[in-house]
C-alpha positions in Angstrom: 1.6 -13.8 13.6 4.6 -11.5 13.2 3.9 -8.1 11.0 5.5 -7.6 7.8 3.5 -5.1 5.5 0.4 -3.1 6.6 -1.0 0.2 5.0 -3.8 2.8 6.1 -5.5 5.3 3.1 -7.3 8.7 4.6 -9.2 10.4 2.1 -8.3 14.0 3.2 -11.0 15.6 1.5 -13.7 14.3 3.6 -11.5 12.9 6.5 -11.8 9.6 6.4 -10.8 6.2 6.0 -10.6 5.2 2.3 -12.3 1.7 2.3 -12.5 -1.1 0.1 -9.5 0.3 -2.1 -7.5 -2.8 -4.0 -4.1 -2.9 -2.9 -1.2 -4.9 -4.8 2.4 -5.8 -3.8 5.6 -6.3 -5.4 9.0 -7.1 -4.9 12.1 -6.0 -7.0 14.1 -9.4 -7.6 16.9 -10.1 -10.5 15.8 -7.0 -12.2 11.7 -7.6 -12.3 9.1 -6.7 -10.5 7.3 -9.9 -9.0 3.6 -9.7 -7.4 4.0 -11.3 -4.3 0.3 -11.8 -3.4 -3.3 -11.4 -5.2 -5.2 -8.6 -4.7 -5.6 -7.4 -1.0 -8.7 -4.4 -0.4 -8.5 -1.7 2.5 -11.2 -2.8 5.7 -13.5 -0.4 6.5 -11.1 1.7 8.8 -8.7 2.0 5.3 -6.4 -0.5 6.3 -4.7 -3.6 4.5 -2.9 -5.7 7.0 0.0 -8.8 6.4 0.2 -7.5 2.8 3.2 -9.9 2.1 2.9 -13.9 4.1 6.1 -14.0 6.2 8.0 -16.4 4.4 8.6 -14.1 1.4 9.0 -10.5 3.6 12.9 -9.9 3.3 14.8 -6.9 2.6 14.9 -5.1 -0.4 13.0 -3.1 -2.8 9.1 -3.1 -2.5 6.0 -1.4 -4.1 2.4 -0.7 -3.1 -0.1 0.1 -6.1 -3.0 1.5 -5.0 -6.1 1.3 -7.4 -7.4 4.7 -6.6 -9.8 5.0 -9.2 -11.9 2.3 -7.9 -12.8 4.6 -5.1 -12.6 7.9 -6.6 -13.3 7.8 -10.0 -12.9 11.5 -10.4 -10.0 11.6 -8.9 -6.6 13.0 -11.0 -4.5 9.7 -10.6 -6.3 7.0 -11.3 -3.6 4.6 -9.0 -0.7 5.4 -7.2 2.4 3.7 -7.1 4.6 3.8 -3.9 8.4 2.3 -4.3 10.2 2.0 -1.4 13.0 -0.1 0.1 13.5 -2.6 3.2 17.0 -2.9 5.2 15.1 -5.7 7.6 12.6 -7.7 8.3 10.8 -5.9 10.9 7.1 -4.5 10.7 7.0 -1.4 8.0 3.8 0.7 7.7 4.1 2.7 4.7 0.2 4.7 4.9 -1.4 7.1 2.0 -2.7 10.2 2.4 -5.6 11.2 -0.3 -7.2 14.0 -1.7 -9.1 14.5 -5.4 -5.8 16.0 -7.1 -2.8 15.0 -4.8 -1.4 12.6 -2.2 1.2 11.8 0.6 3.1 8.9 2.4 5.6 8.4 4.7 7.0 5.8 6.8 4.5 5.0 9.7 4.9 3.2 12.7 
């Protein structure tokens, strides 16, 4: 099965993986944002994998909502929200990086 999606949350206060975390995905198409599958949860290394099926993956704008507070309920941001955008359809790993009162991402590999 070819990659479209995938994501990886380390908690950086206690350096590890940030498991069973709900992950959501959307597209930006004709001026809305449109979920694209149900509710996907981080594995117990932090990972969501094959976040979008294959027949919807296509370039454009995408978004990532991470319900944080489900795993750290004291935490500043109860979710996080990452928007970014698509030129192809190859793999894109877009990970977050986690602490009580901040985060991270970049483009991964």
């Amino acid at each position: 099965m070819a990659k479209t999606l995938t994501t990886h949350i380390l908690d950086l206060s206690c350096g590890r993986p940030a498991c069973h975390v709900p992950v959501r995905v959307e597209n930006f198409i004709s001026e809305e944002w449109i979920p694209i599958s149900t509710t996907a949860k981080t594995n117990d290394d932090g990972r969501a994998l094959d976040l979008v099926p294959t027949d919807k993956w296509q370039p454009g704008r995408w978004r990532i909502i991470f319900d944080v507070e489900s795993y750290m309920a004291d935490g500043f941001f109860p979710s996080v929200t990452i928007e970014f955008r698509t030129t192809d359809t190859a793999h894109y790993h877009v990970p977050l990086l986690l602490n009580k009162f901040g985060y991270s991402t970049y483009r991964g590999s």
